[in-house]
C-alpha positions as CSV (number, residue, x, y, z in Angstrom):
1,X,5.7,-100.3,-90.8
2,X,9.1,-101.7,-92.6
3,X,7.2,-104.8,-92.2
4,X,4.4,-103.8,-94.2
5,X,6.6,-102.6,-96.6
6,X,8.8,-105.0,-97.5
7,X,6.0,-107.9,-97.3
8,X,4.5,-105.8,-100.2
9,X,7.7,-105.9,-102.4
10,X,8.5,-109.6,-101.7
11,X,5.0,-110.3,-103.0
12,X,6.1,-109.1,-106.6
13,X,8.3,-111.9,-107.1
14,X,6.3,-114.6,-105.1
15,X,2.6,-114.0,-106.2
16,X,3.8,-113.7,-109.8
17,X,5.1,-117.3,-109.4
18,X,2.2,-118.9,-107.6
19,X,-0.5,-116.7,-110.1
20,X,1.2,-118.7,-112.7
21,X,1.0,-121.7,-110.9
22,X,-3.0,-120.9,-109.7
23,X,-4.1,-120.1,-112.7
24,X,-2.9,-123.4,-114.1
25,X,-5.4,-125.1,-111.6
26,X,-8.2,-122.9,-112.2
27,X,-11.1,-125.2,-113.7
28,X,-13.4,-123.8,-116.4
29,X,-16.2,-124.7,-113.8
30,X,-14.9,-121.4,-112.3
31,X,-16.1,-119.4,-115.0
32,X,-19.6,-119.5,-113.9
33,X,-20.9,-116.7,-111.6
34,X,-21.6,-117.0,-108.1
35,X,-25.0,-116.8,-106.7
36,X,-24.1,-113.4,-105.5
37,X,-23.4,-112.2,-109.4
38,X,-26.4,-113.9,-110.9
39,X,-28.6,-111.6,-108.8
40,X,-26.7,-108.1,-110.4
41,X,-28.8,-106.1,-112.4
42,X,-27.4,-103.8,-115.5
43,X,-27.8,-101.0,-117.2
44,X,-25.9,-99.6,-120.5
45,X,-23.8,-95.9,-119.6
46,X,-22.5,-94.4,-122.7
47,X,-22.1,-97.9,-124.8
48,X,-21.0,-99.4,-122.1
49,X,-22.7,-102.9,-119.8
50,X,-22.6,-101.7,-116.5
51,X,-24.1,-104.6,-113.7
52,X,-24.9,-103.4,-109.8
53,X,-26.2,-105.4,-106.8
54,X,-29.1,-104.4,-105.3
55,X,-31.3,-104.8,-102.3
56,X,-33.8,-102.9,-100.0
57,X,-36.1,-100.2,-100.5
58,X,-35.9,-96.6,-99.4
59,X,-32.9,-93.7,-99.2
60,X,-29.9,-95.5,-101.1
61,X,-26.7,-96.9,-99.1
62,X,-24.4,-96.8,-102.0
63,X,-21.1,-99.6,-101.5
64,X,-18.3,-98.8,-103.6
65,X,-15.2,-100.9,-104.1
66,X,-11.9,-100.5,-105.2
67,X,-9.2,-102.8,-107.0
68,X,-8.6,-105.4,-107.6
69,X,-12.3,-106.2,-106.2
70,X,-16.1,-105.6,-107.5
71,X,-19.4,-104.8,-105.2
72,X,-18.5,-109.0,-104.2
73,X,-16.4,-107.5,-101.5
74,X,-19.7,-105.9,-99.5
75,X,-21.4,-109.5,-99.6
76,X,-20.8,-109.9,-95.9
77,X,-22.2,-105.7,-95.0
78,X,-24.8,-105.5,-97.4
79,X,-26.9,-108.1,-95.3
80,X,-26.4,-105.8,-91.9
81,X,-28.4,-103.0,-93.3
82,X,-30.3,-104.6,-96.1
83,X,-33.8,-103.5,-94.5
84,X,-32.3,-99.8,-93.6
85,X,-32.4,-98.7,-97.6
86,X,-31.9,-99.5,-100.6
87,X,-28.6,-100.9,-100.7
88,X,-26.6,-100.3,-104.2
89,X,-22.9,-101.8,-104.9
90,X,-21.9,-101.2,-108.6
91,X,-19.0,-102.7,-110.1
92,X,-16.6,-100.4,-111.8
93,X,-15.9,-100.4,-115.5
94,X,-13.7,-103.5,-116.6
95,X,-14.1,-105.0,-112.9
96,X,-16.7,-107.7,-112.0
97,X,-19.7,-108.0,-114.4
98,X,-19.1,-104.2,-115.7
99,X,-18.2,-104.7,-119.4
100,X,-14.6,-103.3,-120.7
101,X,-14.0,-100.0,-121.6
102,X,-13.9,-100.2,-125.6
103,X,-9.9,-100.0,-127.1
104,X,-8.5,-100.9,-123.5
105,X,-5.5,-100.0,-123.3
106,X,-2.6,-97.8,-121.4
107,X,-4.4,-94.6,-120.3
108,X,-7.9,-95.8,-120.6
109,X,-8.9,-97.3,-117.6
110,X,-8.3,-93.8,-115.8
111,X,-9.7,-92.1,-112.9
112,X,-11.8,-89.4,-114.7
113,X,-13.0,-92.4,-117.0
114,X,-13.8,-94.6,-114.0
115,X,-15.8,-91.4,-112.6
116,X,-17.6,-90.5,-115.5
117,X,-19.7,-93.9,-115.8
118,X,-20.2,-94.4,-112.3
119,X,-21.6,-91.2,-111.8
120,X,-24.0,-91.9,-115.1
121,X,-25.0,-95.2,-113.9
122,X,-25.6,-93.8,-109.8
123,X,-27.9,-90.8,-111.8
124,X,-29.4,-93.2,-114.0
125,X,-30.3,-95.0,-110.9
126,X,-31.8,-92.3,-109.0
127,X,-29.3,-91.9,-106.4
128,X,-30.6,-88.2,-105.4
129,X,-30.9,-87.5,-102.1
130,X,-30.7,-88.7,-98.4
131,X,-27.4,-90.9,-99.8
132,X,-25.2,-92.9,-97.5
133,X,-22.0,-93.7,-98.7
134,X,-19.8,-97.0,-98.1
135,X,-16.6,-96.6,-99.6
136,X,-13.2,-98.4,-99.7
137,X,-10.0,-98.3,-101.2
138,X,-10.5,-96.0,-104.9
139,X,-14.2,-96.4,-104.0
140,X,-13.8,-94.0,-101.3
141,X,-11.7,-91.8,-103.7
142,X,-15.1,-92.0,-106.0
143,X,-17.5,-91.5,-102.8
144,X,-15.7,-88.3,-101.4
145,X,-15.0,-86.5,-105.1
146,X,-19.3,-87.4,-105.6
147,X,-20.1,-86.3,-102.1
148,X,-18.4,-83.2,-102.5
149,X,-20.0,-82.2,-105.5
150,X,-23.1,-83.0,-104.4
151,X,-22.9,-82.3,-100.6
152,X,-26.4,-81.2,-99.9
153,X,-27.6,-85.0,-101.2
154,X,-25.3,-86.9,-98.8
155,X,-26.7,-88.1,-95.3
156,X,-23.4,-89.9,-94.4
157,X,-20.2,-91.2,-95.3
158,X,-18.8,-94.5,-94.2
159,X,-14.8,-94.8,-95.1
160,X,-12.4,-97.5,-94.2
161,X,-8.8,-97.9,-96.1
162,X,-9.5,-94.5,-98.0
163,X,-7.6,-92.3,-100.2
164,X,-8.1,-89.2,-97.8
165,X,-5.2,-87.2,-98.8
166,X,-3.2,-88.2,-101.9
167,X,0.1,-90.6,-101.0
168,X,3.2,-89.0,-100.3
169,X,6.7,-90.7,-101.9
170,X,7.8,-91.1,-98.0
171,X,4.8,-92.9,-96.8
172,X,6.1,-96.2,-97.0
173,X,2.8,-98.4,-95.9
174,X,0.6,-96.4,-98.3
175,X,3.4,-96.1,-101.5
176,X,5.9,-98.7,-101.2
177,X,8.0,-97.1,-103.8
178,X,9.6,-99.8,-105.5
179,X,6.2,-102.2,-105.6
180,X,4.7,-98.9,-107.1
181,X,7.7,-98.0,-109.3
182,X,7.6,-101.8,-110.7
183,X,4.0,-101.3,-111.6
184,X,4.6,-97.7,-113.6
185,X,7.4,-99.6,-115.8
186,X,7.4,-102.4,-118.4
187,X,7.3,-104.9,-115.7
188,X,4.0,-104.3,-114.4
189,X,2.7,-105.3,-117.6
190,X,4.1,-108.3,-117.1
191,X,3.4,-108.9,-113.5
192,X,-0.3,-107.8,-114.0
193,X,-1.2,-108.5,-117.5
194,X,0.1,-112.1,-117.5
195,X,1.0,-112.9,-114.3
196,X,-2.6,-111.4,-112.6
197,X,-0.4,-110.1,-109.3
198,X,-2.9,-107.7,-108.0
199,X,-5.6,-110.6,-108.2
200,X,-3.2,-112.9,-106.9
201,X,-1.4,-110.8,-103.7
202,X,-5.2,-109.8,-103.0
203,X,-6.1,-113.8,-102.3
204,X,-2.9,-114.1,-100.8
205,X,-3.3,-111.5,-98.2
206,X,-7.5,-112.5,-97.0
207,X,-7.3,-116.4,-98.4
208,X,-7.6,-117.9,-94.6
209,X,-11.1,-115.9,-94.9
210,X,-12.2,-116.6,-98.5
211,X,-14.2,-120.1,-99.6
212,X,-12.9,-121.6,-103.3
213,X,-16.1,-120.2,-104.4
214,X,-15.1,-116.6,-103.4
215,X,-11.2,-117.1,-104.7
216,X,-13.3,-118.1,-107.7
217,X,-15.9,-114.9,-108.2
218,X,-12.7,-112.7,-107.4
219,X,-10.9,-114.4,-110.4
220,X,-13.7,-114.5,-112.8
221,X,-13.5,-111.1,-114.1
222,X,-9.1,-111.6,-114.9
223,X,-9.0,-115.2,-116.2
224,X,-7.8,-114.1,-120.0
225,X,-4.2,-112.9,-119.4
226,X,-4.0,-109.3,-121.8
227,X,-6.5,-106.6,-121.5
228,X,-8.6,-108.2,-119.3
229,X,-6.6,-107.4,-116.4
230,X,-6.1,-104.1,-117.5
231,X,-7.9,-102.1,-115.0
232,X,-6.1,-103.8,-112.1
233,X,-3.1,-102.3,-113.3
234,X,-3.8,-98.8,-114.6
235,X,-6.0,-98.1,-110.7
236,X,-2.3,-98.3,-108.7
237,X,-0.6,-96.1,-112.6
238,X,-3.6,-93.5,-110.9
239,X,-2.2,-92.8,-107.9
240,X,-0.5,-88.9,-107.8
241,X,3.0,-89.9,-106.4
242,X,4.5,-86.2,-106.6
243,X,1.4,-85.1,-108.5
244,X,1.8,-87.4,-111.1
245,X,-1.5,-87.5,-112.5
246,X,-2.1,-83.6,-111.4
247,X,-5.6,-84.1,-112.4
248,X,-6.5,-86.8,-109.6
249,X,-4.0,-85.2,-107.1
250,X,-6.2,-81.9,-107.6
251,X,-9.6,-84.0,-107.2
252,X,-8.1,-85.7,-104.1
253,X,-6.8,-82.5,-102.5
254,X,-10.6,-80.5,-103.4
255,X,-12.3,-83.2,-101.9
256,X,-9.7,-83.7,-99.0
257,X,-10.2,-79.8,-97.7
258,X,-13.7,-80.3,-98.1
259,X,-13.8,-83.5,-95.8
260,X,-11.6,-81.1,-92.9
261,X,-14.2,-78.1,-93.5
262,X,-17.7,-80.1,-94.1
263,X,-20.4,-81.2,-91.3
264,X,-22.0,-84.3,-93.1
265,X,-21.9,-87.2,-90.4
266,X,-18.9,-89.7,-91.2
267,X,-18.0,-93.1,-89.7
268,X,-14.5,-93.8,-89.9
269,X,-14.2,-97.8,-89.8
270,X,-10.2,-97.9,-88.5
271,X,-8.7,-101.4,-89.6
272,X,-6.2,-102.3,-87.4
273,X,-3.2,-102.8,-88.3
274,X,-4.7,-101.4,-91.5
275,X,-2.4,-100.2,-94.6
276,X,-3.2,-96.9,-95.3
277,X,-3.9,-95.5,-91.9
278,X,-0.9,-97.5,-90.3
279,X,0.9,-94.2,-91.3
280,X,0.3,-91.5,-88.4
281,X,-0.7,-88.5,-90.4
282,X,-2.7,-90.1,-92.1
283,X,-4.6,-91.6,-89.2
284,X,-4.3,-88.2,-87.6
285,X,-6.1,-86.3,-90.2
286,X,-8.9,-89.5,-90.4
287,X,-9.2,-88.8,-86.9
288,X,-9.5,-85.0,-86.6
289,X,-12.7,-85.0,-89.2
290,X,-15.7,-83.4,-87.9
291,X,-19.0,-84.6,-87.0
292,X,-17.2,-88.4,-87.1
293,X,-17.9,-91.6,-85.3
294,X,-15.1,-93.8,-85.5
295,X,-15.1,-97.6,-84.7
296,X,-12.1,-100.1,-85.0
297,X,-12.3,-103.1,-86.4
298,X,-9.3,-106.0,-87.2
299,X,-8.0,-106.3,-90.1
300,X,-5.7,-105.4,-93.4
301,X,-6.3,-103.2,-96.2
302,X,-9.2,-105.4,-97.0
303,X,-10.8,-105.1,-94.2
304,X,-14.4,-106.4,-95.3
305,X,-12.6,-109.6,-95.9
306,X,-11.8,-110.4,-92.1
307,X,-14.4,-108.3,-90.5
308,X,-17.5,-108.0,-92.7
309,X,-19.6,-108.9,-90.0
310,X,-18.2,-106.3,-87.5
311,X,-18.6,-103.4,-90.5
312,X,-21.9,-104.2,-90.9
313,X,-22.8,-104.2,-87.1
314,X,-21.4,-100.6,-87.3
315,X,-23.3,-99.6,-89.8
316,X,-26.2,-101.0,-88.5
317,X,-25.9,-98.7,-85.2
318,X,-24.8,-95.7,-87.3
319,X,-27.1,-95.8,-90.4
320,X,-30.1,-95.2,-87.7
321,X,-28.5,-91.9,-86.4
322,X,-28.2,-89.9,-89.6
């Protein structure tokens, strides 16, 4: 686990210096969108551009990422189970071809803001019943608080690297306090805003699996240092170290008990050595969740990354059962 840790704090000072040095070899050919994002379909959501990907016909498999990625990260699933449903992968406000938030700034890229127009754009896409959910990283924390609230329109849930439970100061692998303190302070807008860490450590940590076409579509969205990179910084600001936003530490435990009380069918996808369930509880309570199937696969925090192809096998034999 230390090694976890401290591999995630030496990263601030590295991947700020080779971000700088990356970004000064980015071409402006690597502006234009990959085939994968010329295909996304949009919709406006209160004033704002939203884009999704979409494929298949019948009950929806919703595919919802987290940060510092966009739906790109399911392009390796999605074509598993394309033919079981109509497979859905937004991108999140500010994050792959979603517009910006209007005034971005500190304290608008929040969780409950993030919520809000995903849940209008899922709604405004007819995602009603018979839902399958593939979820990752804040995505998860977005797929378990809709499931909940919604529990008799949810035929499964699909988690890997998932805010189950809201991060403890003294889980190292999942809060490396320092990385985390650096991004809360004046720093992180440094490190993020103009250096584009999160974007950066992220290729860093899954480049031996990516294509310069991928490293490309991951950038697109965070070339223009400033407010463009905003979201990538205000997701990890979201996190409720000691309770710290209550509000999402009170989503996070509602939806939490309800996972340890609720019968829907879950697939736990366990990423080995993983991040987040490298810590035992965690893994534990993962583990104990009823009415669960629960594969492992290898890989990081970004699991889909390294074994996208292995997900999407397990979904395919899973999908079929619910």
């Amino acid at each position: 686990m230390d090694h976890l840790h401290l591999s995630r704090r030496g990263l601030i000072a590295g991947t700020a210096a080779a971000a700088v040095a990356g970004l000064a070899g980015v071409a402006q050919a690597d502006t234009a969108p990959s085939a994968w994002s010329r295909r996304k379909q949009y919709k406006t959501i209160d004033g704002v551009r939203m884009a999704w990907y979409e494929v298949g016909r019948g009950d929806p498999i919703v595919f919802l990422h987290g940060n510092p990625t966009s739906s790109y990260l399911w392009r390796k699933v999605i074509p598993h189970v394309q033919d079981l449903g109509r497979c859905i992968a937004p991108d999140m406000v500010g994050m792959g071809d979603s517009a910006p938030l209007p005034d971005s700034g500190p304290g608008v890229y929040t969780y409950v803001n993030h919520r809000k127009y995903l849940f209008a754009l899922l709604e405004a896409l007819g995602v009603e019943e018979n839902v399958t959910l593939v979820i990752h990283d804040w995505g998860s924390a977005m797929g378990f608080d809709w499931a909940s609230q919604h529990p008799d329109q949810v035929k499964g849930i699909a988690y890997m690297e998932a805010l189950l439970r809201a991060p403890n100061r003294d889980d190292e692998a999942v809060t490396p306090s320092k990385f985390f303190q650096v991004l809360r302070s004046e720093r992180g807008e440094k490190v993020i805003l103009e250096d584009n860490m999160f974007i950066e450590m992220f290729l860093r940590e899954v480049g031996l699996y990516l294509s310069e076409e991928d490293e490309a579509e991951y950038r697109r969205p965070f070339l223009e240092p400033g407010e463009s990179r905003r979201p990538t910084l205000e997701w990890p600001r979201e996190l409720p170290f000691g309770r710290d936003p209550a509000v999402n530490a009170d989503i996070i435990e509602r939806y939490s008990n309800w996972l340890a009380e609720s019968d829907v069918p879950k697939l736990f996808v366990q990423a080995t050595p993983g991040i987040i369930f490298s810590v035992d509880e965690l893994r534990r309570f993962a583990r104990s969740l009823p009415n669960q199937k629960i594969v492992q696969v290898y890989g990081g925090h970004f699991v889909q990354e390294v074994s996208g192809d292995a997900i999407g096998r397990a979904l395919r034999g899973w999908i079929p059962t619910l």
